[in-house]
N, C-alpha and C positions, 0 to 999 in steps of 0.2 A: 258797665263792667263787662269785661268779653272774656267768655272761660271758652277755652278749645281743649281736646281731650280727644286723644286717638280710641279708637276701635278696642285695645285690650284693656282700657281706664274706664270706659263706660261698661264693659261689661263686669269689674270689681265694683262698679257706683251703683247698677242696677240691684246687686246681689245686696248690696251694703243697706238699702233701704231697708230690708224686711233682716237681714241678718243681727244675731246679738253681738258676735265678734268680729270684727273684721281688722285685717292684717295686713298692709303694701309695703310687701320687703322689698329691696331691689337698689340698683345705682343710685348714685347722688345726681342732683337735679331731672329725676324719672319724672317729676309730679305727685307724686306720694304723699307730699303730705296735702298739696292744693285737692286730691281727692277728697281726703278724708274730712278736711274743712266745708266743701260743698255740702256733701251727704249730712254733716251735724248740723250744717245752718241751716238748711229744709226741714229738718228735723224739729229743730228745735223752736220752729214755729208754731205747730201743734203741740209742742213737749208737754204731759202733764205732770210731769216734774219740775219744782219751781227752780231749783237749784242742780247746777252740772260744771264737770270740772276741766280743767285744760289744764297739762301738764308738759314739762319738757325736762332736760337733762338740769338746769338752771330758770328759774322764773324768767329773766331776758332772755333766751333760748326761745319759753314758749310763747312770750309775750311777742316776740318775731317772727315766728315760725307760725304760730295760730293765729295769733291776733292780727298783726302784720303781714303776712308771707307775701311780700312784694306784690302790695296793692292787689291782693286776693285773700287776705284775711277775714276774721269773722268782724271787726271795725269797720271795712269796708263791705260787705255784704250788708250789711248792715247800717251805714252810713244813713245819718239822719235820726235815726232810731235808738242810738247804745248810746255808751258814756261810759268812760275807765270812774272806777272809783274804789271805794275801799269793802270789802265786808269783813268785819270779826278780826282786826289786823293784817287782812290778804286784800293782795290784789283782784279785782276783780270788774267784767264788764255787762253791766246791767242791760240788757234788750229790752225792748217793747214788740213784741209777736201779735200775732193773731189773737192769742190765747194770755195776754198779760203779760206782766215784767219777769224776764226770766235771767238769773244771774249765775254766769259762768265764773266759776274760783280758780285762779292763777297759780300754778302753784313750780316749785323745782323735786326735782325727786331722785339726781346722783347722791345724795350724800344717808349715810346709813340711819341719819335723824329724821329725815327730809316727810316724813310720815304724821308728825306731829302737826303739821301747817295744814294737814286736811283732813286732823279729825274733827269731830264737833257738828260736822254736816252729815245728813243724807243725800246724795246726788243720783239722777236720773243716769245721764250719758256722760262718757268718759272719753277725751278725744288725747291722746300722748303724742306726742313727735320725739323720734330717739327712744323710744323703750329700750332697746338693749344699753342704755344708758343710766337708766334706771335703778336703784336699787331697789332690792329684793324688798326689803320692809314695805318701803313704797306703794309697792305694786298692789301688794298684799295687801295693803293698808285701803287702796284707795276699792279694791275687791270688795271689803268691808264694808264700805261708805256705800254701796250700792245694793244691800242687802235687802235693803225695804223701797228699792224704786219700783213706780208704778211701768217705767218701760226703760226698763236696763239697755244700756249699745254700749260701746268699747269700742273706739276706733285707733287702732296703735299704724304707727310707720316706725319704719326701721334701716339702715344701711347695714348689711350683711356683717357678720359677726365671725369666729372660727366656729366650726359647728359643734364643739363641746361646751359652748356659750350657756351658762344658766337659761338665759332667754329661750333657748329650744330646748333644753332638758329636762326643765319647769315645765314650759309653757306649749309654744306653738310642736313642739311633736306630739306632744300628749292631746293638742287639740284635733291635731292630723291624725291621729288614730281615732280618734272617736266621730271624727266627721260623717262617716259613711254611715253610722247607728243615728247618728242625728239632725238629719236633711237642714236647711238653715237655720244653724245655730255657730256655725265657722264658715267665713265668707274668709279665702287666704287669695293674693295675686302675687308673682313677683314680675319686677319691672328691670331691664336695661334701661340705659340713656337715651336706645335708640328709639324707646318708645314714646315716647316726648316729642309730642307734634311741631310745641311753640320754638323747640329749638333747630336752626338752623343748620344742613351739614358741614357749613365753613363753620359756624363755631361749634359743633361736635368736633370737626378736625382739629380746630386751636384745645378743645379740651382735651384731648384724647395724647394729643401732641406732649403733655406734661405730663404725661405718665411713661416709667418702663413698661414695654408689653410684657415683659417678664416678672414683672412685679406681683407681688399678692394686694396690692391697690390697686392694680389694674383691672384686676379680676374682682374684685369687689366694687369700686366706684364706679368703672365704665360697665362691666359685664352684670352688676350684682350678684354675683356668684357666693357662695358661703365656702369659703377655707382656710386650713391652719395655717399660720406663719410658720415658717419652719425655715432653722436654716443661716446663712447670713442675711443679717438686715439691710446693708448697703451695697448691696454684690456690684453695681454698677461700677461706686469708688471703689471698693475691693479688686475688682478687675483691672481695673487703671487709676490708680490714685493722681497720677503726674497729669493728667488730663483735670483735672480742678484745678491743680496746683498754679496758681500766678500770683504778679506781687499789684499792690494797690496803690495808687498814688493818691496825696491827699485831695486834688481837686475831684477826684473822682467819687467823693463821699461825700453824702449827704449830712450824714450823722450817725456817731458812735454810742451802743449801748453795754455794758458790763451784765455777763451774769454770773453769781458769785451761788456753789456750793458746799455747801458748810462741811466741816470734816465730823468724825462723830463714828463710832464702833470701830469698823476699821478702814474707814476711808481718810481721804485728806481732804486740803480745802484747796479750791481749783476755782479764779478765776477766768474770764473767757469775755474776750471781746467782739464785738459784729459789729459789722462794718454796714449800713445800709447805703446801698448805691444811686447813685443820681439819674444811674439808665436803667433800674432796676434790678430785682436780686439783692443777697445778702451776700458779705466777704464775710470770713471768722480772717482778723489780723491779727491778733494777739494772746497768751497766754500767759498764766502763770501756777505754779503750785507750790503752796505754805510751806515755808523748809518745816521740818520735823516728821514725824512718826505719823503712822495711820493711829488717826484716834483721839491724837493732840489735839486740844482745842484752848489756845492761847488769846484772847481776845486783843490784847495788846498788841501780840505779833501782828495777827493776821490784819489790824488797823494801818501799822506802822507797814505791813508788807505792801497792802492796796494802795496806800499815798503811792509808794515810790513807783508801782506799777502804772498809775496814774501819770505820776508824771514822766515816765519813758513811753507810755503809749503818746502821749502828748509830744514830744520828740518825735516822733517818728508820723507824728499826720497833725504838723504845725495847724491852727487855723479850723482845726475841724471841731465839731460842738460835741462833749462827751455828755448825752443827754440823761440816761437813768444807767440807776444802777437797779436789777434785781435781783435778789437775793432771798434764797431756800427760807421759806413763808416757817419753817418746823421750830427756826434754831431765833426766837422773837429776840433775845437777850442781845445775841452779836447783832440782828440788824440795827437795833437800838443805838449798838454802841458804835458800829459802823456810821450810822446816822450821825451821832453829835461827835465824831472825827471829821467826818466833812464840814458838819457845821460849822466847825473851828480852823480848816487848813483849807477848804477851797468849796463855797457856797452854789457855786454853779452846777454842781452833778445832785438830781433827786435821788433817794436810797428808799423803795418799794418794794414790796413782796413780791416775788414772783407768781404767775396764774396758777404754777401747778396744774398745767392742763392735763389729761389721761397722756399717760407715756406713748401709746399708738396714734394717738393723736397728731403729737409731736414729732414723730418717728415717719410721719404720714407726709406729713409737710415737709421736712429736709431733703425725702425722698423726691418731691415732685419739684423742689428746687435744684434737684440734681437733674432730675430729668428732661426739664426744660430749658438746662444752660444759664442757670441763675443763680448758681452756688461754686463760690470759690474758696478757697484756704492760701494765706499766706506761709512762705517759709518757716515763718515762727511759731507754728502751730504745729509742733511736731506731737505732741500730745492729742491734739483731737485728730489730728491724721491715721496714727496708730488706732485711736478709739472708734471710728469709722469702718477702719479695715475691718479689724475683728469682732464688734459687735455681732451677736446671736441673741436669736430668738430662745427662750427657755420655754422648752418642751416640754417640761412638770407640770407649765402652771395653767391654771385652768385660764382661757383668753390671752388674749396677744401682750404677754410680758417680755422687756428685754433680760439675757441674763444677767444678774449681777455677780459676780463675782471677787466683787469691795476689789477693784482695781483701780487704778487712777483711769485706766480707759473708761472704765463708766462715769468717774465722776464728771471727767473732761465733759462727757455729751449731758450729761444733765445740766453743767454749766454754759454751756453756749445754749443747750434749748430754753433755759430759762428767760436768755437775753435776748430769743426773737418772738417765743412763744405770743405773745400780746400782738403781735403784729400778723399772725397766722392770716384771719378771717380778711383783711386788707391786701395780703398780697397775691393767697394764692386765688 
């Protein structure tokens, strides 16, 4: 196994050894999280701790990110030696150290329950990828769990956040302030892309290439920078929308997927179709939205409206495979009932939940499909057109929200992100 690690990584690995906290904020693909994995599996050799935890936004997250992180996980560091298995109904991978069998617990910890999956232990060392992903109980919880370790460490990574972010209001500023009273006890580094030995500068140029430089992702993915979204969200399309704008012909498409957001308080229900390309990139070809009132929620309608919509997109891109449909995970009843209308009128489209990925997330990805020349809109999308333009960032809220404003322009974008969002991690 060959780890290479520039000059500013070895001097956060150095410090990490004897340190209790330590912290690699910084760009996406810096090494950040491959640090924090070396430092724990050295560690965790002597640990006299039997039991240590490894956490991520979602259990697959950290099960990839830690365990896996491209053939530099702690499975491979350990190779010959572990085994995944279970502990206490979690996931978890058993070592053989210097010092005996030592078992890291798997866990996720976005979601406000996610705390419950790692009580019941005491653990030694703590290694997170995505902490500002994190929920707060989580975090909290997992703080707890380490109250009676014989050698407490905390190794969190992170991709920059807005700086009003819980994560530093909580946490890492409260820690920067007390650093100076308490000589290694807060080991903090932050990283750019450029500090990344393993990566090459043609493909730093192809990465870099997919982002606006004006963007607030640019400044956080490539730069690692911490700051607020503010502002329009798609200023690029807002600047020239007619520059997306072309039409798509059906050999040109790979496959079609529908995302469907439910109407409810005062929205409607909006349809939204993407077109995945055969040269790459997403088209949005088509739209629709539920005749009636914001609020309406007619199950019947909106069955009988998606057939016909169905088969006019089918018209319009003869031949091509209408493969899922996903649809808003909130509203279980109509996908239900959605479900067994296809089962009955046309067996060929699957009806799924959608990921309901974080909205920035989302917002992250259409943005570097715009930037890179791999996002287009048909004529008939005059609805997500509009919702592109004017989307804005809501400055009230605490982290990168879009505004809602219960307009059909928002629901339009929640509907089309719904129907590429699952494809995120593949294309970009």
């Amino acid at each position: 196994m060959n780890f290479v690690f520039g000059e500013r990584h070895r001097r956060y690995m150095r410090r990490a050894y004897t340190s209790v906290i330590n912290v690699a904020e910084g760009a996406v693909r810096a090494g950040k999280t491959v640090d924090n994995v070396f430092v724990f599996a050295a560690l965790l050799e002597n640990a006299p701790d039997r039991f240590h935890l490894a956490t991520g936004s979602t259990l697959g997250n950290a099960k990839m990110n830690i365990g896996e992180c491209n053939g530099l996980g702690l499975e491979h560091i350990f190779r010959g030696r572990c085994r995944w298995t279970r502990y206490r109904d979690n996931e978890a991978l058993s070592v053989q150290t210097k010092v005996g069998e030592r078992i890291v617990i798997f866990a996720g910890g976005k979601n406000a329950d996610s705390y419950k999956k790692i009580r019941g232990n005491s653990y030694g060392m703590w290694i997170a990828t995505e902490i500002n992903l994190h929920a707060d109980s989580a975090i909290k919880e997992a703080f707890n769990r380490q109250l009676a370790a014989r050698d407490r460490r905390i190794f969190w990574d992170l991709n920059p956040s807005s700086p009003t972010s819980f994560i530093y209001t909580e946490y890492l500023d409260r820690y920067d302030a007390m650093a100076e009273d308490n000589p290694g006890y807060y080991n903090y580094a932050h990283f750019t892309i450029f500090d990344n030995p393993v990566i090459s500068e043609e493909r730093i140029r192809e990465i870099t290439a997919q982002y606006d430089p004006a963007s607030v992702w640019y400044r956080r993915d490539i730069l690692g920078q911490r700051c607020a979204a503010e502002g329009l969200i798609y200023r690029t399309f807002a600047d020239d929308p007619g520059k997306f704008t072309a039409e798509v012909k059906p050999e040109e498409i790979d496959f079609i997927n529908i995302g469907v957001d439910f109407g409810g308080n005062r929205s409607r229900t909006i349809f939204a179709a993407a077109a995945f390309l055969r040269r790459g990139g997403i088209a949005a070809v088509d739209e629709h939205a539920v005749a009636g009132g914001k609020g309406e929620i007619d199950a019947q309608r909106i069955n009988g409206e998606f057939g016909r919509f169905l088969a006019e997109l089918r018209k319009k891109y003869p031949g091509v495979r209408v493969k899922y449909v996903f649809a808003d995970s909130e509203a279980q009843y109509l996908i239900n009932g959605l479900r067994r209308y296809l089962q009955e009128t046309d067996r060929t489209v699957r009806v799924m939940d959608c990921a309901k990925r974080p909205i920035a997330d989302r917002i992250a990805f259409v943005n570097t499909l715009m930037a890179s020349g791999r996002f287009t809109l048909t004529g008939n999308c005059v609805l997500l057109k509009a919702g592109l333009a004017s989307a804005v960032w809501d400055e009230k809220a605490d982290g990168d929200k879009r505004l809602d404003n219960f307009s059909t322009d928002i629901d339009i974008l929640d509907a089309f992100e719904y129907a590429v969002e699952r494809y995120m991690g593949a294309i970009r």
